[in-house]
C-alpha positions as CSV (number, residue, x, y, z in Angstrom):
1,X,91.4,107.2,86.5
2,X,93.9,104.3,85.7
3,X,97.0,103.2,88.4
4,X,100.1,101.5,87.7
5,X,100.5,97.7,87.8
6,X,101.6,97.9,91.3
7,X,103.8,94.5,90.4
8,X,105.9,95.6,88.2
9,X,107.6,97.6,91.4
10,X,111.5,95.8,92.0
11,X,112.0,95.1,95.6
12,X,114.5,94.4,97.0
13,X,115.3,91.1,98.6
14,X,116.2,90.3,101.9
15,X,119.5,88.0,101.0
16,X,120.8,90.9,99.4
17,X,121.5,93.4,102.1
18,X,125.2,92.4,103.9
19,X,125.6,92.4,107.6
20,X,126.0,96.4,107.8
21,X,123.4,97.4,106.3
22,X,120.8,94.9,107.7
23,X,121.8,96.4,110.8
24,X,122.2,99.8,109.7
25,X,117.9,99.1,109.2
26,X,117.4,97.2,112.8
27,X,118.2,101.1,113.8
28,X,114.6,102.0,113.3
29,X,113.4,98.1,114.1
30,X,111.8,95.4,112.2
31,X,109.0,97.9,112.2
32,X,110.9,99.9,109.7
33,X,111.3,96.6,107.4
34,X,107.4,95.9,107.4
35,X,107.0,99.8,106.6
36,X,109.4,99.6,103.4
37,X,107.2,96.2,102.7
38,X,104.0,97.9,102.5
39,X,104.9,101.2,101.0
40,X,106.0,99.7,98.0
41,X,102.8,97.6,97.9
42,X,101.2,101.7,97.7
43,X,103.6,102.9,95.8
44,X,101.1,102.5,92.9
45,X,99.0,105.0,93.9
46,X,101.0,107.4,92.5
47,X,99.5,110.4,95.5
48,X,100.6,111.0,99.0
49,X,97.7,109.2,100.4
50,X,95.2,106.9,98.4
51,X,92.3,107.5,100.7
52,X,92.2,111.5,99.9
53,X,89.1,112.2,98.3
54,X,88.7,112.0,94.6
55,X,86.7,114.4,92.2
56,X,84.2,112.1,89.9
57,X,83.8,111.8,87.0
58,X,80.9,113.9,87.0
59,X,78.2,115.8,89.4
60,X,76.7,112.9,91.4
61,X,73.3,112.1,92.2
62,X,74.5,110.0,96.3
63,X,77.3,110.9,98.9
64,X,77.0,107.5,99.9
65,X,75.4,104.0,99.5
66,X,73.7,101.1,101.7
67,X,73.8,97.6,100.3
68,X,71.4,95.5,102.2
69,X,72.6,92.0,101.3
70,X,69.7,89.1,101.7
71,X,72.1,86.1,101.9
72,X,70.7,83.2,100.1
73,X,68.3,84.7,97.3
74,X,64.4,85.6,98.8
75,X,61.7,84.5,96.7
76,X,60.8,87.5,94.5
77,X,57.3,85.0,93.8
78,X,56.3,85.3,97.3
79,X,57.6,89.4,98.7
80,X,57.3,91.6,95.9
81,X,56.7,89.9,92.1
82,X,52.7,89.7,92.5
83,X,51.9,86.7,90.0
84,X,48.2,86.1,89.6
85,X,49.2,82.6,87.4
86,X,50.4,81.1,89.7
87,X,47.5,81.0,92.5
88,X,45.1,80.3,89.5
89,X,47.3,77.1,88.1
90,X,48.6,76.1,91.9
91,X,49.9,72.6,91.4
92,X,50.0,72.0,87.5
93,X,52.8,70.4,85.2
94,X,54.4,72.8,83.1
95,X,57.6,72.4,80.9
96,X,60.1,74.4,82.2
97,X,64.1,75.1,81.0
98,X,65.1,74.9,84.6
99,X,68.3,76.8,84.9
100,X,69.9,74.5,87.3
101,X,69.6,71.1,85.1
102,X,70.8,73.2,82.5
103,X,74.2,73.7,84.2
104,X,74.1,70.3,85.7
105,X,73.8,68.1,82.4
106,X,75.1,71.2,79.7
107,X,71.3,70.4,77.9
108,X,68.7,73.2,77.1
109,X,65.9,70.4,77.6
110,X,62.5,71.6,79.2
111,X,61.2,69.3,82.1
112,X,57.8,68.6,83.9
113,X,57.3,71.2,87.1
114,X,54.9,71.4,89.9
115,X,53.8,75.2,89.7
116,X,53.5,76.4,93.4
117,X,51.9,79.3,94.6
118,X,53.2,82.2,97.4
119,X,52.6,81.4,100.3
120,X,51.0,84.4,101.2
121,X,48.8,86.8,100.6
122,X,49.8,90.3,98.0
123,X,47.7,93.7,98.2
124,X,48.4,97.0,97.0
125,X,50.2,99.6,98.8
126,X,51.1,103.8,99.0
127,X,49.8,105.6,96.2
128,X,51.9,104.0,93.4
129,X,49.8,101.1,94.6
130,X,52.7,98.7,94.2
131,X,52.1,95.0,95.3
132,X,53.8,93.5,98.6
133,X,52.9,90.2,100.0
134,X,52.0,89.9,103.7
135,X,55.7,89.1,104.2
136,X,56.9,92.9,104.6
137,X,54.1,95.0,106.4
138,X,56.7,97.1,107.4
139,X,58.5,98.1,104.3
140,X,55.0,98.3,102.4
141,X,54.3,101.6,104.1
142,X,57.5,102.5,102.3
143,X,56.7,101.7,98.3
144,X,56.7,105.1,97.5
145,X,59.7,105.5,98.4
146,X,60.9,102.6,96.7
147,X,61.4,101.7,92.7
148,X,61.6,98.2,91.9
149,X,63.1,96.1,89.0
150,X,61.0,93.2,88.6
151,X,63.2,92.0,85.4
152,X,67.2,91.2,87.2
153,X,68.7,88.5,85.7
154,X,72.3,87.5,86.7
155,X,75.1,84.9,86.6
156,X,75.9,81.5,88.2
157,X,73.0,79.1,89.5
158,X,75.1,78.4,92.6
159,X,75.3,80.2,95.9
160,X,78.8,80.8,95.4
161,X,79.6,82.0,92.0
162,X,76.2,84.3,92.4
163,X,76.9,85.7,95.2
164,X,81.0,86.9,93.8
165,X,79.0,88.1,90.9
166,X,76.7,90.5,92.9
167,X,79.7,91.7,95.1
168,X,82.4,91.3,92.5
169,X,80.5,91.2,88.8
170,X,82.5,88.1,88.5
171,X,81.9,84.3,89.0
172,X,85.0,82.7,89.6
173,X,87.7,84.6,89.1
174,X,89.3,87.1,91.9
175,X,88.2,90.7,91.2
176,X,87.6,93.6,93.3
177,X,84.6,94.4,95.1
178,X,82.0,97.0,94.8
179,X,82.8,98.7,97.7
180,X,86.7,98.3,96.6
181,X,85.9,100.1,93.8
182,X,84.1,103.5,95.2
183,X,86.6,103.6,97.4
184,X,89.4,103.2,95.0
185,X,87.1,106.0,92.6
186,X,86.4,108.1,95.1
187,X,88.1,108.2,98.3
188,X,87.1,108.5,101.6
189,X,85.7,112.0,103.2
190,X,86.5,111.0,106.9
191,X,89.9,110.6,107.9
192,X,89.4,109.1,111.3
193,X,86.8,105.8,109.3
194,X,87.2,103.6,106.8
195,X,85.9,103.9,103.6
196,X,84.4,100.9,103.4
197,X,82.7,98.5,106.0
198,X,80.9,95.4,105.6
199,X,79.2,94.6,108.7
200,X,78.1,91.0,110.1
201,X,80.1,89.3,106.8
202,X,79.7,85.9,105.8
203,X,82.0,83.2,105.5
204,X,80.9,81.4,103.1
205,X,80.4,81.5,99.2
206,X,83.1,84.0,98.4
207,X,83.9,85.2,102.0
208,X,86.4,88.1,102.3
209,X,86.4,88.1,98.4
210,X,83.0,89.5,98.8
211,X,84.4,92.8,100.3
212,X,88.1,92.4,99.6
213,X,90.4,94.7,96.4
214,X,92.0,91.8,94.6
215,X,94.4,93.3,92.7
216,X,93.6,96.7,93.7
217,X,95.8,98.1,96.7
218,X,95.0,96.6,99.8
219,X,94.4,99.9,101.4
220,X,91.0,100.0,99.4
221,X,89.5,97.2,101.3
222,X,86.4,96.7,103.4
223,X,86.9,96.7,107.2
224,X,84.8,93.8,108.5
225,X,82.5,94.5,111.3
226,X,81.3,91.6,113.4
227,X,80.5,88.3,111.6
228,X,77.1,86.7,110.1
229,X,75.3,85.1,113.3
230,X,77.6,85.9,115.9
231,X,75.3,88.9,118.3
232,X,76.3,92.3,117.7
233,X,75.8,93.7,120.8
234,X,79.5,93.7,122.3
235,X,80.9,93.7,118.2
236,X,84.4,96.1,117.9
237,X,86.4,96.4,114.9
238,X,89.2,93.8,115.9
239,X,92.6,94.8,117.6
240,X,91.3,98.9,117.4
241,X,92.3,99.5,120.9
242,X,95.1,98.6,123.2
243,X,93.8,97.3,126.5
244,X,97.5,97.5,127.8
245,X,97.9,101.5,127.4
246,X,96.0,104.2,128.5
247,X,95.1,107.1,126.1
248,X,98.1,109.2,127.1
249,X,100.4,106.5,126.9
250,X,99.5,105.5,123.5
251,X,99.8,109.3,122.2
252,X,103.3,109.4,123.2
253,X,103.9,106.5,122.0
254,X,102.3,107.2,118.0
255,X,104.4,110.6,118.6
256,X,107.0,108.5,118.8
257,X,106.5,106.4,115.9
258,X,105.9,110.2,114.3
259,X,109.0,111.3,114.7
260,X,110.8,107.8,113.7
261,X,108.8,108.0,110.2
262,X,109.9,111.3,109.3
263,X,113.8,110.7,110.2
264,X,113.4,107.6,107.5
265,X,111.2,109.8,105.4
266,X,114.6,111.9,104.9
267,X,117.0,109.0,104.0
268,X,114.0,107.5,101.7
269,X,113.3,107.7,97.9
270,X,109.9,108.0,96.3
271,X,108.6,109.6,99.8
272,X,105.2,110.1,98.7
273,X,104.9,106.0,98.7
274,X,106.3,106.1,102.1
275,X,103.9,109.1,103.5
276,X,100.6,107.0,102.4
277,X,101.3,104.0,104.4
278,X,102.2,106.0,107.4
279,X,98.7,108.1,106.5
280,X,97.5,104.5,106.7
281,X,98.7,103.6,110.7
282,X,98.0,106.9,111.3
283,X,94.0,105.8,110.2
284,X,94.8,103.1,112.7
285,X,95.0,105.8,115.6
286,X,92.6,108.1,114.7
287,X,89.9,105.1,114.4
288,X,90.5,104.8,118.1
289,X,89.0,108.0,118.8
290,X,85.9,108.0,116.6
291,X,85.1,104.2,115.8
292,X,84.2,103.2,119.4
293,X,81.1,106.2,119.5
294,X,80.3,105.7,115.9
295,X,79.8,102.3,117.1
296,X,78.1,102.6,120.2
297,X,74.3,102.1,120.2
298,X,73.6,102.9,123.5
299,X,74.2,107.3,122.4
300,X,70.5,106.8,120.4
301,X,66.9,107.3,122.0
302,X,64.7,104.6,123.3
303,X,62.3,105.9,120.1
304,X,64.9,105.6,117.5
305,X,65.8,101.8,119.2
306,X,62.3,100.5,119.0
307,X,62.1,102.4,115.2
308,X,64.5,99.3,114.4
309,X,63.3,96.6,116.5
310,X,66.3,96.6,118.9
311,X,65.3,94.9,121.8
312,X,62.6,92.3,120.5
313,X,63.8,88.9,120.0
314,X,63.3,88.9,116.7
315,X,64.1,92.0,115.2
316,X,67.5,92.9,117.8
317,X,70.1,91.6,116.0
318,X,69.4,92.8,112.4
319,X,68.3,95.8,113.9
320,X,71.6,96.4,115.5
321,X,73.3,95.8,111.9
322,X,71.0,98.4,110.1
323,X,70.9,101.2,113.0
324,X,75.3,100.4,113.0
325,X,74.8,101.2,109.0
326,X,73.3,104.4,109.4
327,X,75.8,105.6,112.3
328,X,78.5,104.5,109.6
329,X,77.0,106.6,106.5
330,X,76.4,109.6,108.9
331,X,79.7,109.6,109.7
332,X,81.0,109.8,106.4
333,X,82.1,106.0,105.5
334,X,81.2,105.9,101.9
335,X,80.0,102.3,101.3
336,X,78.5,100.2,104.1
337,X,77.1,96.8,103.5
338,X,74.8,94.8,105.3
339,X,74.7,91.1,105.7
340,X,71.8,89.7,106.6
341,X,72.9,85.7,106.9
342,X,74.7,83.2,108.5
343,X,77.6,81.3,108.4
344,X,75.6,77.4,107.8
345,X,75.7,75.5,104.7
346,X,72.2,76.5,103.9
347,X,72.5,80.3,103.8
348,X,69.6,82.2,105.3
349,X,66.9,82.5,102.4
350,X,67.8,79.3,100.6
351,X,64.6,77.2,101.5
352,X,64.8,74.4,99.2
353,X,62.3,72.8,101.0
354,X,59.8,74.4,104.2
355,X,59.2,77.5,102.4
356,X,57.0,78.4,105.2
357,X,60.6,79.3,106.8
358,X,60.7,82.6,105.0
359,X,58.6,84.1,107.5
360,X,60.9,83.9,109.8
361,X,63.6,86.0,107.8
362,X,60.9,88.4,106.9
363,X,60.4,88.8,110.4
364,X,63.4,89.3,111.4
365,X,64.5,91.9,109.0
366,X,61.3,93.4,107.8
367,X,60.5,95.8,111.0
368,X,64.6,96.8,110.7
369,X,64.9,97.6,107.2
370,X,61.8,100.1,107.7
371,X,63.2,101.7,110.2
372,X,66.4,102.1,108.6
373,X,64.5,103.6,105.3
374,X,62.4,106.0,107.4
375,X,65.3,106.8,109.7
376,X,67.6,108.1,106.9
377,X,64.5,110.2,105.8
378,X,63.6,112.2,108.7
379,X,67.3,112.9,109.3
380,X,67.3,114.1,105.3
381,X,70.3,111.7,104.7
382,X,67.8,109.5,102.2
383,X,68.4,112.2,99.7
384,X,71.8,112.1,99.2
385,X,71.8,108.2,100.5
386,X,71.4,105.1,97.7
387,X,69.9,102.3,99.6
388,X,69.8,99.0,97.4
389,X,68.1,95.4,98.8
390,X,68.2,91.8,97.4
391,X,69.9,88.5,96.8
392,X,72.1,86.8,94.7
393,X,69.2,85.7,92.8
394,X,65.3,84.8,93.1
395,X,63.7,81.3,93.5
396,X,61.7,79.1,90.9
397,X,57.8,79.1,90.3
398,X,57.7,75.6,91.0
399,X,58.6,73.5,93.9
400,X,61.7,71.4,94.1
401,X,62.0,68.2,93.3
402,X,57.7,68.4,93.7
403,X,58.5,69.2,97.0
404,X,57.8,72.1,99.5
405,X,60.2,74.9,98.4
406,X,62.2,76.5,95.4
407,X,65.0,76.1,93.7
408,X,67.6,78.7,92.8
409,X,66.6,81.6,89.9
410,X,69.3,83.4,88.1
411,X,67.1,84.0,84.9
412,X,64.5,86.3,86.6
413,X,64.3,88.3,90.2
414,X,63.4,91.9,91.9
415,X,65.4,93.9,93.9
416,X,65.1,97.9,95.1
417,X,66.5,100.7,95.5
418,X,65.7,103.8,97.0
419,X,67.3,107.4,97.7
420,X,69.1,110.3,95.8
421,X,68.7,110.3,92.1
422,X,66.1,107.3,92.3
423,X,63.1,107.7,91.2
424,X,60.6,107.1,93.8
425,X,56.9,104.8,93.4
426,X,57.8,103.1,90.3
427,X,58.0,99.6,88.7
428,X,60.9,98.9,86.1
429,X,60.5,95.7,84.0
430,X,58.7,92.5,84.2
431,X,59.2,88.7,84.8
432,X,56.7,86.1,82.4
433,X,53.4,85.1,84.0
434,X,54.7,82.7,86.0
435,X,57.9,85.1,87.2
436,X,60.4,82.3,85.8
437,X,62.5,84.2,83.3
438,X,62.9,88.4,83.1
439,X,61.2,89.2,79.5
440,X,60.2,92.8,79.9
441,X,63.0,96.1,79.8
442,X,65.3,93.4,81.1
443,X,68.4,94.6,83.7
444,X,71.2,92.5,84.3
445,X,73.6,92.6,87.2
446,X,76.2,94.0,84.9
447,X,73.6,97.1,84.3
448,X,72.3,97.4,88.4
449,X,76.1,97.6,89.2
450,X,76.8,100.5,86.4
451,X,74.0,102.2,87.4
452,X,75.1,101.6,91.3
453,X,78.4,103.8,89.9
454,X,77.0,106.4,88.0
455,X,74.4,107.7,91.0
456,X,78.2,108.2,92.7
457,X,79.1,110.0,90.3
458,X,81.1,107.3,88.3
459,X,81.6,106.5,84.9
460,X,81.5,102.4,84.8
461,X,83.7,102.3,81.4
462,X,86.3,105.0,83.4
463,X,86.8,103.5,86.6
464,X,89.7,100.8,85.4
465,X,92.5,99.5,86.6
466,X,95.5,98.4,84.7
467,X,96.7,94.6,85.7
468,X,98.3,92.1,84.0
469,X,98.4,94.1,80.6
470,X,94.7,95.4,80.2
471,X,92.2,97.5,82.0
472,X,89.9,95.8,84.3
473,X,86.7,97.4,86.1
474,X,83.7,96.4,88.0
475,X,81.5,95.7,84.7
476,X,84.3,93.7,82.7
477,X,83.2,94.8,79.4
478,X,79.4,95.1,79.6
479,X,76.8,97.0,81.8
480,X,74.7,99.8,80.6
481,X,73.3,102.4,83.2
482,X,69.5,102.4,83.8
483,X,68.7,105.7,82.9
484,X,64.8,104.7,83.3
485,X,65.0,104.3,87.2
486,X,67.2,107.7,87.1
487,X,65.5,111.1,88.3
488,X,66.4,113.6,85.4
């Protein structure tokens, strides 16, 4: 599934055209020019419209997937990484190889650390008896539906490179998203929605990068719903309607702009190119129709509304953004993401010191995240859904600076996933005694993100795109798939 390096396309410039034929163009408007600008931008994809739906590579496990995105990198120590160690040597010195000194001064030296115990209580849960702290009540009643990796490692000890290496599978340098990618792969199976949307997005550490193509077309990038800590309640996708025109105007107007393509279509070479980017306004339309009620919360029950926490202080607004996800998926967007964050310099999660201030962001996203798990299930979408939760990384078992949080973790973290092909109630890998550094059946970000692709049906050493003279994909040139947390 390789394209064209959509640069090597000749364009041709501006000066060149003489006074005839510049206004032999103004015939059909500046519009025209813009139009002859993007379609040879498409003109890589090589098929009449790059959103059609794709076959895989082979049968897939998921239609679609959820990525619930913990902005900041929760403490896997004090949620879901039960470490009995730690409450029994609260407050010792220890030597540790403390990943952030070790990109600070480019020295594996071990240092003295304060060991520091969660914060609150763990018990077993479900009937896989898997071990949640008191953080998550909510999503505990859910472990069996759930299988954990207890043994992620990743790259980059900052927020930013991390978090472009969970979205992009690279640390500095610009490369497609995730959701870029399936979309690129696969398509999209509603013509009137985007393929792709990342709703309540983040500024910082990566920003648009974090849902954005790079060098793949532009057409294969995430639509931006709302933004991290604005409300949601009034949220649109931007510029969608005109406020000017009523509904019937606005027909005969894109009738209009109908008929205007096709004349050109006849005078133009290489229509194809020029038939996806009108496909593309013609999304533009068509989103007017079905985005607003795909988007409108109000259509749900008062039971399904309190199943998410919308409407209690706490739980409204991330309840809005997971209840807005399942809406999405239902209506056939292939990848939606979901932020939970803010726009600040200390990202959500991040408590470097006060980690007491985790409850807070357990509450507000515990009661939500339930109701989004147990949601897709009684509608039967969890079975053909992939639902995946965590940060850029987890936090360290010692306090900061011997203070009152933790430090950033690359070297050893959890996250879950649950839904089709997943296999439910189970524990993958392990972190050391003290959940510093991942030592058991160990799964890199690399190896999460391959398995990510091959649940949709997607072969991570397939899905490439040619650039600057070589094949790049999602994985670079690692990655295994995780066949252990795979249902045969």
């Amino acid at each position: 599934m390789n394209l064209s390096n959509h640069n090597d396309i000749a364009t041709h410039p501006l000066g060149l055209l003489n006074r005839r034929d510049l206004l032999k163009n103004l015939s059909c408007g500046f519009g025209y020019l813009a139009l002859a600008g993007l379609a040879n931008q498409h003109s890589a994809a090589g098929v009449l419209n790059p959103l059609a739906p794709k076959a895989p590579h082979f049968a897939p496990k998921a239609e679609r997937m959820i990525f619930i995105y913990m902005q900041g990198g929760p403490s896997h120590l004090d949620t879901f990484d039960y470490k009995p160690a730690l409450f029994e040597r609260d407050g010792q010195m220890m030597d540790f190889h403390d990943a952030r000194n070790i990109a600070n001064t480019g020295e594996r030296k071990a240092t003295q650390q304060r060991l520091m115990k969660p914060l609150w209580k763990f018990a077993q849960h479900g009937q896989s008896g898997r071990w949640v702290s008191d953080l998550f009540p909510q999503m505990a009643h859910h472990v069996d539906d759930l299988c954990f990796i207890h043994s992620m490692h990743t790259e980059g000890v900052a927020h930013g490179p991390a978090t472009l290496f969970l979205h992009c599978g690279a640390t500095n340098f610009i490369r497609p998203s995730m959701g870029s990618w399936l979309t690129y792969g696969l398509g999209t199976v509603n013509d009137n929605l985007p393929g792709f949307v990342s709703i309540a997005p983040s500024a910082g550490n990566g920003g648009a990068r974090n849902y954005g193509t790079a060098f793949l077309p532009p057409v294969f990038q995430g639509t931006p719903i709302g933004k991290a800590g604005t409300p949601l309640p009034d949220v649109a996708i931007r510029n969608l309607v005109n406020p000017r025109l009523d509904p019937a105007a606005q027909r005969r107007r894109i009738d209009l702009i109908r008929k205007l393509n096709a004349e050109q279509l006849k005078k133009t070479s290489g229509a194809a190119e020029f038939e996806a980017v009108i496909n593309s306004f013609e999304l533009a339309w068509k989103m007017q129709n079905d985005a607003p009620h795909t988007l409108d919360l109000t259509k749900e029950s008062s039971t399904t509304l309190d199943m998410y926490g919308i409407g209690n202080k706490d739980t409204d607004q991330f309840g809005r953004q997971c209840l807005m996800a399942r809406r999405l998926s239902e209506s056939g967007v292939r990848y939606v993401q979901v932020t939970y964050g803010d726009n600040t310099a200390n990202p959500a999660w991040d408590q470097h010191s006060n980690l007491a201030k985790h409850a807070d962001h357990a509450r507000a996203v515990d009661k939500p995240v339930a109701g989004l798990l147990q949601d897709l299930k009684q509608r039967g979408l969890l079975e053909n859904t992939v639902v995946w939760w965590g940060g850029e990384f987890g936090r360290t078992p010692y306090a900061e600076k011997n203070g009152t949080g933790r430090d950033h973790n690359p070297g050893g973290f959890t996250m879950w996933l649950a839904g089709a092909g997943i296999k439910a109630g189970m524990a993958l890998g392990a972190t050391d005694e003290f959940g510093h550094l991942a030592v058991d059946r160990k799964v890199h970000m690399h190896d999460l993100h391959a398995t990510l692709l091959h649940l949709m049906g997607l072969d991570h050493e397939k899905l490439t795109f040619r650039y600057d003279g070589r094949n790049f994909r999602l994985t670079d040139v690692h990655g295994h798939v995780v066949k252990e947390v795979l249902k045969a």
